[in-house]
C-alpha positions as CSV (number, residue, x, y, z in Angstrom):
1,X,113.4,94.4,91.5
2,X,110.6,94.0,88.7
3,X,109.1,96.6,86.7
4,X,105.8,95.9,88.5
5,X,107.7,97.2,91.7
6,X,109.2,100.2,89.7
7,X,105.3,100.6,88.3
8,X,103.5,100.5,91.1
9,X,105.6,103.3,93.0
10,X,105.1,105.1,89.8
11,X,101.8,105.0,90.0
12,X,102.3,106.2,94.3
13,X,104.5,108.8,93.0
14,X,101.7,110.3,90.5
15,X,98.9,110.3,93.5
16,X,101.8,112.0,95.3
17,X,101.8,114.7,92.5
18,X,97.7,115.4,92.4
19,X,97.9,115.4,96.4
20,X,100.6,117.8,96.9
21,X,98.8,119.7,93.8
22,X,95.8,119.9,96.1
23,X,97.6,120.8,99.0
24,X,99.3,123.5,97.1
25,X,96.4,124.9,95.8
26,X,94.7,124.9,99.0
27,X,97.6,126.7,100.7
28,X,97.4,128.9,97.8
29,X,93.3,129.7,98.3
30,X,93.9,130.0,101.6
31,X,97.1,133.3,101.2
32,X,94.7,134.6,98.7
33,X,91.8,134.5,100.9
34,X,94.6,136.2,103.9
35,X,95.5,138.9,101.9
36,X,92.0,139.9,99.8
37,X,90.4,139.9,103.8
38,X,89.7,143.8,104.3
39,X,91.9,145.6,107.0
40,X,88.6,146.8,109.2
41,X,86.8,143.5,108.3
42,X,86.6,142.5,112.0
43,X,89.6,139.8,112.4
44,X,92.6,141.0,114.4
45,X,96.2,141.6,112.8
46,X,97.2,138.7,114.7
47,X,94.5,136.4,112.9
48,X,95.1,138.0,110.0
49,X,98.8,137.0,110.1
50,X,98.2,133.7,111.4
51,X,96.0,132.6,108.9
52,X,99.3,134.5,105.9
53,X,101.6,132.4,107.5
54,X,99.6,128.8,108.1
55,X,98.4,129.4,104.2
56,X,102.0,130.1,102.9
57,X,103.7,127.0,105.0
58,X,100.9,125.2,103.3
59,X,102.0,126.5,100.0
60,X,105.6,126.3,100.7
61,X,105.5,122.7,101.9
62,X,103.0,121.7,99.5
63,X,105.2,122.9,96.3
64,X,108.5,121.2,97.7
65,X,107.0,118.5,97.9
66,X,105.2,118.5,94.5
67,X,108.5,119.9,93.1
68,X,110.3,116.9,94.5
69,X,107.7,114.6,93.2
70,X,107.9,115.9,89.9
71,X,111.4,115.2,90.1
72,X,111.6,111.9,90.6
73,X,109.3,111.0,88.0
74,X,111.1,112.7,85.5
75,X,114.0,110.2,87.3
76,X,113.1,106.9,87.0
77,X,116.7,105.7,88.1
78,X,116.0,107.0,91.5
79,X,112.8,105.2,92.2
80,X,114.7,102.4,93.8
81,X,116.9,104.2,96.4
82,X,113.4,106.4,97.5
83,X,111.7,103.4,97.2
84,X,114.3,101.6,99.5
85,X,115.0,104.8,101.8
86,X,110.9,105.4,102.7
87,X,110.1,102.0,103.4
88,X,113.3,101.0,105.6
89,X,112.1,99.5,109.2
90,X,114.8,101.8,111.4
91,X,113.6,104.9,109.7
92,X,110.0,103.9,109.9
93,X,110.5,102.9,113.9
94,X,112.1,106.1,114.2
95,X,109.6,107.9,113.1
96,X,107.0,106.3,114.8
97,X,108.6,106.7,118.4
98,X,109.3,110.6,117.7
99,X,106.0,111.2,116.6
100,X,105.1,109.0,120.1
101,X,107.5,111.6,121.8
102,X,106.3,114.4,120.8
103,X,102.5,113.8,121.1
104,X,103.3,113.1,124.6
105,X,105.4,116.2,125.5
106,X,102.4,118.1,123.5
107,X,99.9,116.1,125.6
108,X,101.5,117.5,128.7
109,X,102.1,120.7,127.3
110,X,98.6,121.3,127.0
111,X,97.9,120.2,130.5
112,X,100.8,122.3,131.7
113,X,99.5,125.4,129.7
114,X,95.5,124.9,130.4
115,X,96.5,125.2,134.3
116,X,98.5,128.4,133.8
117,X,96.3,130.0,131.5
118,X,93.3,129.2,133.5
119,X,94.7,131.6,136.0
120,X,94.3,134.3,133.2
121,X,91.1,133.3,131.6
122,X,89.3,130.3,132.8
123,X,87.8,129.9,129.2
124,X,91.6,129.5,127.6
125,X,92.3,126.9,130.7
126,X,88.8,125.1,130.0
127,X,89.8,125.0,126.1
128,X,93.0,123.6,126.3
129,X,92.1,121.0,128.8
130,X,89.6,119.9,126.2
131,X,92.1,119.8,123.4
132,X,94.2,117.2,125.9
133,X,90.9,115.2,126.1
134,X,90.5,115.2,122.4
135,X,94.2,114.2,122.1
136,X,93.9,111.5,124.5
137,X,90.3,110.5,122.8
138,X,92.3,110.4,119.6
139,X,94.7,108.3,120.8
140,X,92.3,105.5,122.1
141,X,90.6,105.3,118.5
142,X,93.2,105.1,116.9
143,X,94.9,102.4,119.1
144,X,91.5,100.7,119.3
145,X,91.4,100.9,115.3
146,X,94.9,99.7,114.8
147,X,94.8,96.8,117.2
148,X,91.7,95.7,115.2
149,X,94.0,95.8,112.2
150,X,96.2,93.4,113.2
């Protein structure tokens, strides 16, 4: 391996760092933002909780990751293994057909829960069928795009 390798994913790893820094601080703003929000200030508990524990996974997941990063350039022998380990084709494929799986089950998930829910409220039905349309939408773009790609 050549130290232009071994710069290069130096370089990765330090965009790494400013992006989980930014993610971090986001999550951050956003547990801040949770908390200051007055009790009687209109948003339900449930909101209000939602929106305490989205901003802290952010943070969480933002600062093991930036923790991690920071780690490993402070570790310049371990560049290669990463290096090796995030660019290997099985894992890759892997990855790629679970996140296939489980866009799928979600796809039909949504389908599933827009039919039971429109039984409820026909505005939570209507709304979920639309998020499978976006999905699906999404899915055709991005296809589209990547075919172009190649």
């Amino acid at each position: 391996m050549t130290d232009d390798k071994l710069t290069a994913y130096g370089q990765a790893l330090r965009v790494r760092r400013r992006i989980f820094l930014w993610i971090s601080a986001a999550g951050l703003l956003g547990l801040a933002a949770s908390v200051l929000l007055l009790p009687g200030g209109g948003l339900p508990p449930v909101a209000q909780s939602l929106y305490r524990g989205g901003s802290f996974g952010i943070l969480i997941a933002g600062l093991a990751n930036l923790l991690y990063t920071c780690w490993l350039l402070r570790h310049p022998d371990r560049w290669k293994v990463t290096r090796i380990r995030e660019t290997d084709e099985r894992a890759a494929a892997l990855r790629r057909e679970a996140g296939q799986m489980a866009g799928t089950a979600l796809l039909f998930l949504l389908v599933i829960a827009g039919f039971v829910l429109a039984a409820a409220d026909w505005r939570l039905g209507v709304l979920l069928e639309c998020l499978a349309i976006c999905y699906f939408l999404f899915y055709l773009a991005a296809r589209r795009w990547l075919s172009q790609r190649i």
